[in-house]
N, C-alpha and C positions, 0 to 999 in steps of 0.2 A: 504494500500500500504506500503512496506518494502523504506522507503523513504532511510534507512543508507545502502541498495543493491546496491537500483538506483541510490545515489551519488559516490557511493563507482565502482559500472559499469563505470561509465561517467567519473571519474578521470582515470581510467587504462585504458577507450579509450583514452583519451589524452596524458598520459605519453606514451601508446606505438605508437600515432600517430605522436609525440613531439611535440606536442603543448601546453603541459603543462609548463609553465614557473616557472625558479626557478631565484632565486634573491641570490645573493652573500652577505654571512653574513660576515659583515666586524666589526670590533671594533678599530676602533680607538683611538690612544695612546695620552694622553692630554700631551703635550710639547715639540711631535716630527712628528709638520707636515711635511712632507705628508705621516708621515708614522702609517699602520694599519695592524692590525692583519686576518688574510682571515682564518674564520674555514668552514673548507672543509671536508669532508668525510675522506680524509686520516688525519687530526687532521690541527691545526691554523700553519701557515706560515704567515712570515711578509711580507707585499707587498707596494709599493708604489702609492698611490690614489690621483692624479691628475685631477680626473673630478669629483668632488664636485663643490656646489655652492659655500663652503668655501676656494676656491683657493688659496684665499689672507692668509688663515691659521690664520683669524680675530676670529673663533671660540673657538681659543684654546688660544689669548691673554690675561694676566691678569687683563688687567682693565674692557674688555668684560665682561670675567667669573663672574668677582668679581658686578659687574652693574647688569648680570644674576640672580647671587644669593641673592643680595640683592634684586631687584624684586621678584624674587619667593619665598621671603620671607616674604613680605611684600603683595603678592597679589595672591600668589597660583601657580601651574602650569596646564598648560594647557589649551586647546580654549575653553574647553567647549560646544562646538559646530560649526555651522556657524555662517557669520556675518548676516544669513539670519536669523536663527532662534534665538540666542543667543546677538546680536547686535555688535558694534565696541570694543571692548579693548581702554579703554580711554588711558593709554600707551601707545598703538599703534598713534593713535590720535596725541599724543603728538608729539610720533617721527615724 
């Protein structure tokens, strides 16, 4: 079976059905919340991003970052998995 046909079929049923979903690629500017970058097909335009979970713009504080970085330097990044398969983050724990 041409498995890269039949996927390749089944995505252009859904983009011409529009049920294919796309996601807004955003980048965010560290020191000017709430403000981020939108690249769009006609090229990045700055836009204002109000529905993050980071509302309070706590992501982008210096003693945050600077707490971040010294953690992921000290323990890696990343989950590594689930807490099902991989277990709790003693970090996490702690917080």
């Amino acid at each position: 079976m041409d498995y890269q046909a039949f996927f390749s079929t089944a995505l252009e049923g859904l983009k011409a059905e529009r049920r294919y979903r796309l996601f807004a690629e955003l980048e965010r500017l560290a020191g000017r919340f709430p403000a981020a970058l939108w690249h769009s097909g006609e090229g990045p335009r700055e836009i204002t991003v109000w529905c993050s979970n980071d509302y309070l713009g706590m992501g982008q504080h210096l003693s945050v970052v600077r707490a971040m970085t010294e953690t992921a330097m000290r323990m890696g990044a990343g989950a590594g998995g689930t807490r099902n398969t991989s277990g709790n983050n003693h970090a996490v724990v702690e917080l």
